[in-house]
MIDOSE-1310 file (N, C-alpha, C; in nm, 2 decimals, decimal comma, always signed):
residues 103
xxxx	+1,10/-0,96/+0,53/+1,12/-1,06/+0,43/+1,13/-1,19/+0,50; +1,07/-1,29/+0,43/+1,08/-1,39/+0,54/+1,11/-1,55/+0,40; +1,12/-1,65/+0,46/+1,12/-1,75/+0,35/+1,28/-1,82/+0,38; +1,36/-1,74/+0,50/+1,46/-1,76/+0,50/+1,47/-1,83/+0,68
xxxx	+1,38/-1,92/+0,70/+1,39/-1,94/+0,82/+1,19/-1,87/+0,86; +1,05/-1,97/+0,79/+0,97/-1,90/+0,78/+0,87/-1,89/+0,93; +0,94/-2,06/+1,03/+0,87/-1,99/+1,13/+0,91/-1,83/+1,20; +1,07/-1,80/+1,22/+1,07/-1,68/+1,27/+0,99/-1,56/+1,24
xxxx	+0,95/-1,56/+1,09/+0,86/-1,50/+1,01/+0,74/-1,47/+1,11; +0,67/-1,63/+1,14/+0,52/-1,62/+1,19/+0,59/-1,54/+1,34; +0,65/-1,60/+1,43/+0,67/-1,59/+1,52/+0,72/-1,43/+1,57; +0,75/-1,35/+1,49/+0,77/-1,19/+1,49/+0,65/-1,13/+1,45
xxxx	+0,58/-1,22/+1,35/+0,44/-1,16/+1,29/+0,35/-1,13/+1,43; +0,35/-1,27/+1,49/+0,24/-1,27/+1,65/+0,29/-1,17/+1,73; +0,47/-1,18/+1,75/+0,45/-1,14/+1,80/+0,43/-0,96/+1,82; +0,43/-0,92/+1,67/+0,40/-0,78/+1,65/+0,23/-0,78/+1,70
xxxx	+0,16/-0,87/+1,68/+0,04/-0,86/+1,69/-0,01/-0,84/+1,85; +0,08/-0,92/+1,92/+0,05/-0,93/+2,06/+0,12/-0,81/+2,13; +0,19/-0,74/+2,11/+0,28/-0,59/+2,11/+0,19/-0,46/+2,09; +0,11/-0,48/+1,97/+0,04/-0,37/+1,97/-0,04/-0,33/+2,02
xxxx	-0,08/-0,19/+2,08/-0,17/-0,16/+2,18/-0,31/-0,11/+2,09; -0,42/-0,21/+2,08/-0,53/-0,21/+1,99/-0,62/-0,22/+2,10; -0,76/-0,14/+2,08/-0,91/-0,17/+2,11/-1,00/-0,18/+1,99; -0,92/-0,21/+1,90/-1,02/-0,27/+1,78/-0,90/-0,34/+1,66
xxxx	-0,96/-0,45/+1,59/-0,89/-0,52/+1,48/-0,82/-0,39/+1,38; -0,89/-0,34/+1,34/-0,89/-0,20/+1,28/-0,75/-0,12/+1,28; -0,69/-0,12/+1,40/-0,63/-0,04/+1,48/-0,47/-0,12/+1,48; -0,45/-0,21/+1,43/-0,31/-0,27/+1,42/-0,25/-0,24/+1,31
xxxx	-0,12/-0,29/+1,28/-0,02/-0,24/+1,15/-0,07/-0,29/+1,08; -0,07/-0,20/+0,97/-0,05/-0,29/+0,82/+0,10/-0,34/+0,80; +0,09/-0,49/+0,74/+0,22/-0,57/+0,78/+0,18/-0,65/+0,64; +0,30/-0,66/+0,60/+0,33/-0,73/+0,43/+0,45/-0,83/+0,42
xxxx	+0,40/-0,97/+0,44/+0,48/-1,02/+0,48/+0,53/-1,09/+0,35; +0,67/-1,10/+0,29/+0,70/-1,21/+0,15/+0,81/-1,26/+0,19; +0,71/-1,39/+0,22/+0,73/-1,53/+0,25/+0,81/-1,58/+0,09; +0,99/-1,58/+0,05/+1,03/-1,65/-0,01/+1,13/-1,69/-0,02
xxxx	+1,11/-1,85/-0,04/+1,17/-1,95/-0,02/+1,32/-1,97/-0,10; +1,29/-1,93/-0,21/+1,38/-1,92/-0,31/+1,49/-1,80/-0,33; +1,51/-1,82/-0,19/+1,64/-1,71/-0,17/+1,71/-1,82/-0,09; +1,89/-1,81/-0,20/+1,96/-1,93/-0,17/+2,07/-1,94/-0,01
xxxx	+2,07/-2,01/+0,07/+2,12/-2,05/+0,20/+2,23/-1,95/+0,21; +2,23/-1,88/+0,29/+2,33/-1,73/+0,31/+2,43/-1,82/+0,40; +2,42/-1,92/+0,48/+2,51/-1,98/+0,52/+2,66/-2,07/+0,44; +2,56/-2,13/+0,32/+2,65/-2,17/+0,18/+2,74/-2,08/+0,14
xxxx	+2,65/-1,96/+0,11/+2,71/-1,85/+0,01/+2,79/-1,76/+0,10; +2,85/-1,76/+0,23/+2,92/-1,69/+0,29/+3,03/-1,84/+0,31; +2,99/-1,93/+0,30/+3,14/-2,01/+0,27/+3,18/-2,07/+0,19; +3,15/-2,00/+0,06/+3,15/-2,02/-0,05/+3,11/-2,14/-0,13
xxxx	+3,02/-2,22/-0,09/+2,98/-2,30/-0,15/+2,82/-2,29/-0,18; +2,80/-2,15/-0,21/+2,67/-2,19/-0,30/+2,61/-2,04/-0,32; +2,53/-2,03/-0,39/+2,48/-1,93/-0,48/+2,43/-1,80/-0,35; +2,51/-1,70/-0,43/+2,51/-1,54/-0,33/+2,33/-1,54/-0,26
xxxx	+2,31/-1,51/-0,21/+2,13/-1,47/-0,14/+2,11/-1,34/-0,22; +2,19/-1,24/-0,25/+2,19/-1,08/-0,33/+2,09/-1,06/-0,37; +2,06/-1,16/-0,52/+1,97/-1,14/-0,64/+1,84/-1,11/-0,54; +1,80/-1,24/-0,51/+1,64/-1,29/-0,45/+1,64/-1,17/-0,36
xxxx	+1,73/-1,11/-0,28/+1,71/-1,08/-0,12/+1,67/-0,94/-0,23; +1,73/-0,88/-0,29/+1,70/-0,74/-0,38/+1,54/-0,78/-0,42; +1,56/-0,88/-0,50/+1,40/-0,87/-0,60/+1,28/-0,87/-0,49; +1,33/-0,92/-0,39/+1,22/-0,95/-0,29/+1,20/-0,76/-0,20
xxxx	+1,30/-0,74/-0,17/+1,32/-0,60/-0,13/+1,22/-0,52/-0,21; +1,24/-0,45/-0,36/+1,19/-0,47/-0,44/+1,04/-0,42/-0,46; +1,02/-0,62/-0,47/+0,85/-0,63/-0,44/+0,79/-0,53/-0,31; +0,88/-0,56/-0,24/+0,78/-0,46/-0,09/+0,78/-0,33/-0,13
xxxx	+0,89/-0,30/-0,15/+0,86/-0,13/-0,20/+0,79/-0,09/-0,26; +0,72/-0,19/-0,39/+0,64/-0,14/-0,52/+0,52/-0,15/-0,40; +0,46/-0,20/-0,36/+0,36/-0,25/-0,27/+0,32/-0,14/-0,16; +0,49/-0,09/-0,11/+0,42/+0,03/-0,05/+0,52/+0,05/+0,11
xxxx	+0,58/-0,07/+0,09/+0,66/-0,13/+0,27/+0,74/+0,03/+0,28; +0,76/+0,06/+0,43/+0,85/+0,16/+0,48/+0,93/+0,10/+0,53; +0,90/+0,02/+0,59/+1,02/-0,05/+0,67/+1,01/-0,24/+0,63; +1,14/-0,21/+0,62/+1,18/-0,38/+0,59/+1,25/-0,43/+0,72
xxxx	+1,17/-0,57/+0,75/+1,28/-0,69/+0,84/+1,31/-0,77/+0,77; +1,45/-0,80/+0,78/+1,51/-0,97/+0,76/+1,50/-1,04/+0,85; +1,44/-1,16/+0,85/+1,48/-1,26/+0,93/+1,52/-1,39/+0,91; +1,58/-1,46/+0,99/+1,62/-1,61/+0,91/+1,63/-1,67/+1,04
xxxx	+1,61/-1,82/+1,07/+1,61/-1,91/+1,16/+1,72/-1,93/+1,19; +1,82/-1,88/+1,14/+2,01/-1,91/+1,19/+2,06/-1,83/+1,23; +2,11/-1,88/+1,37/+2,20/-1,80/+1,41/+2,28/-1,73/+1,36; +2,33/-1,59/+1,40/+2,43/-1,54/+1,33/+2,53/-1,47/+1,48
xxxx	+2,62/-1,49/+1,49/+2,74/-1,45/+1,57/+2,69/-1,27/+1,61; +2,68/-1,17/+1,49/+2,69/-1,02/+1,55/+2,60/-1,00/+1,48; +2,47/-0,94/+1,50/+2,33/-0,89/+1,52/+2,40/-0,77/+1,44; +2,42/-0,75/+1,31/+2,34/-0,61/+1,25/+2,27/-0,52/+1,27
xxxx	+2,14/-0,53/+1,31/+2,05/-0,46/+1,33/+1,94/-0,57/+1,42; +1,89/-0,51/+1,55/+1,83/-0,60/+1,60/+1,67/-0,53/+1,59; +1,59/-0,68/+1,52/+1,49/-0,66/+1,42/+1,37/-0,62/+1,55; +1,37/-0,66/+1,67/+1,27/-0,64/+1,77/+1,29/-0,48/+1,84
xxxx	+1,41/-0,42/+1,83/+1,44/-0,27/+1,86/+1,36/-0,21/+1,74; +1,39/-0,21/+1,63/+1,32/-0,15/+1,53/+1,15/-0,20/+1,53; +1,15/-0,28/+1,58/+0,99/-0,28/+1,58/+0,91/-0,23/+1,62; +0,99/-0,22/+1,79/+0,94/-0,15/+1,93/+0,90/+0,00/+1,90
xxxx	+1,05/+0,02/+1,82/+1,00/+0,19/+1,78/+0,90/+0,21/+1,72; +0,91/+0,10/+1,60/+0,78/+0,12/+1,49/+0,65/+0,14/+1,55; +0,61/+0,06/+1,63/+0,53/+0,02/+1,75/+0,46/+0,17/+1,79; +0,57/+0,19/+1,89/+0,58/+0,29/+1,98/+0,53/+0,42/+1,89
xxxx	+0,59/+0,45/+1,80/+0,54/+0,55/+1,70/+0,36/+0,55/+1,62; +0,37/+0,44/+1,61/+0,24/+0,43/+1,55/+0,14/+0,44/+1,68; +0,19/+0,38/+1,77/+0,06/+0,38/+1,88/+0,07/+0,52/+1,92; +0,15/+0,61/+1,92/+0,16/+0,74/+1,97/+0,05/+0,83/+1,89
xxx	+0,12/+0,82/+1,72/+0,04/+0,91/+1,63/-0,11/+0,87/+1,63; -0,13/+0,76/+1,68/-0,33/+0,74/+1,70/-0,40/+0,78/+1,84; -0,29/+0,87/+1,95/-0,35/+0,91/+2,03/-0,42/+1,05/+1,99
């Protein structure tokens, strides 16, 4: 999900592209990216001055599922102190797995 900080977006996009081990266009992930902007400042809304991220970050969630996503990333351009889940470890595996099951 992205819109929340949208170069990180592009910049995990490449770099999934440049990650995967391909000898043809063909041969890369299918990747679904929703780019939305209108999910409100998680930094506001965690100190209380401004509208929860919840709604949008769900409806957005959501949309990928109807569409087909297995795996969702968050990303956002702001720092955050303790890493939840670190979005490049889940990749690697994704990665790793996919390029296995095409041997």
């Amino acid at each position: 999900m992205g819109g929340m900080g949208p170069e990180s977006t592009a910049e995990l996009f490449e770099s999934i592209i440049k990650a995967t081990p391909v000898r043809s266009e063909q041969e890369h992930l299918r990747i679904i990216i929703n780019n939305n902007p209108q999910i409100p400042d998680r930094t506001r809304a965690i100190l209380g001055r401004g509208e929860s991220p919840l709604g949008e970050l769900t409806k957005t969630a959501l949309n990928l599922e109807r569409v087909g996503a297995e795996i969702s990333l968050v990303l956002s351009g702001q720092d955050i102190s303790v890493p939840l889940i670190d979005p490049l470890q889940i990749l690697a595996v994704a990665v790793f797995r996919e390029a296995k099951s095409k041997k």
